[in-house]
Each structure stands twice: as C-alpha cells, then as structure tokens.
C-alpha positions as CSV (number, residue, x, y, z in Angstrom):
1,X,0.0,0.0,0.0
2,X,3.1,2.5,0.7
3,X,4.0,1.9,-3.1
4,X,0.8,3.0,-4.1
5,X,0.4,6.4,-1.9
6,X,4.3,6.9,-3.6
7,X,2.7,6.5,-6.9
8,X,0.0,8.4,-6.8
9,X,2.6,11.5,-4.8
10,X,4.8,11.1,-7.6
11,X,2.5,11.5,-10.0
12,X,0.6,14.4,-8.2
13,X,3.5,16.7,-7.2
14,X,6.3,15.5,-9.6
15,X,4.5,15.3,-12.8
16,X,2.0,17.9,-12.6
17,X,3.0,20.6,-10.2
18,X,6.6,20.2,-11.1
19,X,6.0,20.1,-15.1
20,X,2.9,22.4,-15.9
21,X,5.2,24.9,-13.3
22,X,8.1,24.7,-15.5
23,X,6.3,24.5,-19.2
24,X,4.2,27.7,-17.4
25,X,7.5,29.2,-17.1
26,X,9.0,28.5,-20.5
27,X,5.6,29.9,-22.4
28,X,5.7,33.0,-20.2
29,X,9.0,33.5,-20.7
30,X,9.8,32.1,-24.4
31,X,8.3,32.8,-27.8
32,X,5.8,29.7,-27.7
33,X,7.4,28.9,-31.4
34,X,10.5,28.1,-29.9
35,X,8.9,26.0,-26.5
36,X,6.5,23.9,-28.4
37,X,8.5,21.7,-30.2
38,X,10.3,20.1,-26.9
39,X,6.9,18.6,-26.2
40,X,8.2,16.3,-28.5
41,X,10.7,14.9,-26.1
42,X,7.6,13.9,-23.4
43,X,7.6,10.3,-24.6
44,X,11.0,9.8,-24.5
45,X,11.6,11.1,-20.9
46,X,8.3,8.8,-20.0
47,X,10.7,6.1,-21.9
48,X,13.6,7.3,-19.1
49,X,11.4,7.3,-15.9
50,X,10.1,3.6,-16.8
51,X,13.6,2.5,-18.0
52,X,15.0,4.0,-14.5
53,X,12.4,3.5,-11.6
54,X,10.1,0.4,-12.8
55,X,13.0,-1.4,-14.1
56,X,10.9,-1.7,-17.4
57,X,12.6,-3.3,-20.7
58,X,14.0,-1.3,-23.3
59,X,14.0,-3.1,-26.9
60,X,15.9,-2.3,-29.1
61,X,12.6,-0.6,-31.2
62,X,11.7,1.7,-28.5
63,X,15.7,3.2,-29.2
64,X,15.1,3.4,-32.8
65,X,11.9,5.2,-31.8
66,X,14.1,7.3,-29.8
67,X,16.1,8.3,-32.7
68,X,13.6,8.9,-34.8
69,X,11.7,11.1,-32.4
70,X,14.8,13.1,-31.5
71,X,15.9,13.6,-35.7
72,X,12.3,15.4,-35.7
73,X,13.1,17.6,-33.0
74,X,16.6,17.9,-34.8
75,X,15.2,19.3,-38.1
76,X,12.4,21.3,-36.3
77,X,14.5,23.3,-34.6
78,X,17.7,23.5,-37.0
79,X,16.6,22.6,-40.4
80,X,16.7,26.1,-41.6
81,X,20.2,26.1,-41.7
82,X,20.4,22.8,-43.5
83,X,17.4,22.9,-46.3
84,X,17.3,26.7,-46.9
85,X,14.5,27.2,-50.1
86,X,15.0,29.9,-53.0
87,X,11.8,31.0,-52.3
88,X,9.5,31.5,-49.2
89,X,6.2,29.1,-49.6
90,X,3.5,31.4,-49.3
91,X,-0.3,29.8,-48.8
92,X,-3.0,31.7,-49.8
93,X,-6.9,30.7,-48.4
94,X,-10.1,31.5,-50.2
C-alpha cells in the first residue's frame, strides 16, 4: 500500500505541479514557437522514468523510436540552416 500512496505522490506533485510549473514558465518566458517543439521529447523522458524506476525493458525498437523522435526535433528546430528554399512558400486561403 506505501507503493501506491508513492505513486500516486509522484504523480501528483512531480508530474503535474513540477512540469505544468516549468512549461508555465517557459511559455511565459519564451516565444511559444521556440517551447512547443520540446513537447516532443515527453515520450522519451516517459521512456527514461520507466527504464529507470520500474525497471521496465527497453527493446531495441523503442531506441530506434528514440532516434527517430529526436531527428524530428533535430530538423524542427535546426533545419533552416540545413534545407534553406530559394523561395518562401507562401499559402493563400479562399
């Protein structure tokens, strides 16, 4: 029953007071075009924690998952400098 009540503090204080107050943070404080591609790496911290505390298996797909997740981020945030277009794309709606 103590492992439970840890649990459920853990993911009470740690996960939610502890993350919304630092994502708060970061949009208050950052252009929100800059913060909202790190959500990105939510999964793969989630991936961490169960790795770390639950002693949970890590196959070799959920590292290729890894990869694949963090090359998004990669080109998200610095593929401007690597695939720079002649022209900008403009979209026009009707």
């Amino acid at each position: 029953e103590l492992d439970f009540w840890i649990g459920v503090g853990y993911i009470t204080y740690l996960s939610t007071i502890v993350a919304y107050g630092a994502w708060s943070w970061l949009v208050a404080n950052n252009p929100l075009k800059a913060v909202t591609p790190f959500t990105l790496l939510t999964p793969i911290f989630a991936l961490i924690g169960g790795t770390l505390f639950l002693e949970e298996s890590l196959p070799p797909w959920k590292l290729v998952a890894t990869i694949f997740v963090l090359s998004g981020l990669a080109i998200n945030l610095f593929g401007n400098h690597f695939f720079k277009s002649s022209a900008p794309v403009r979209v026009e709606f009707d």
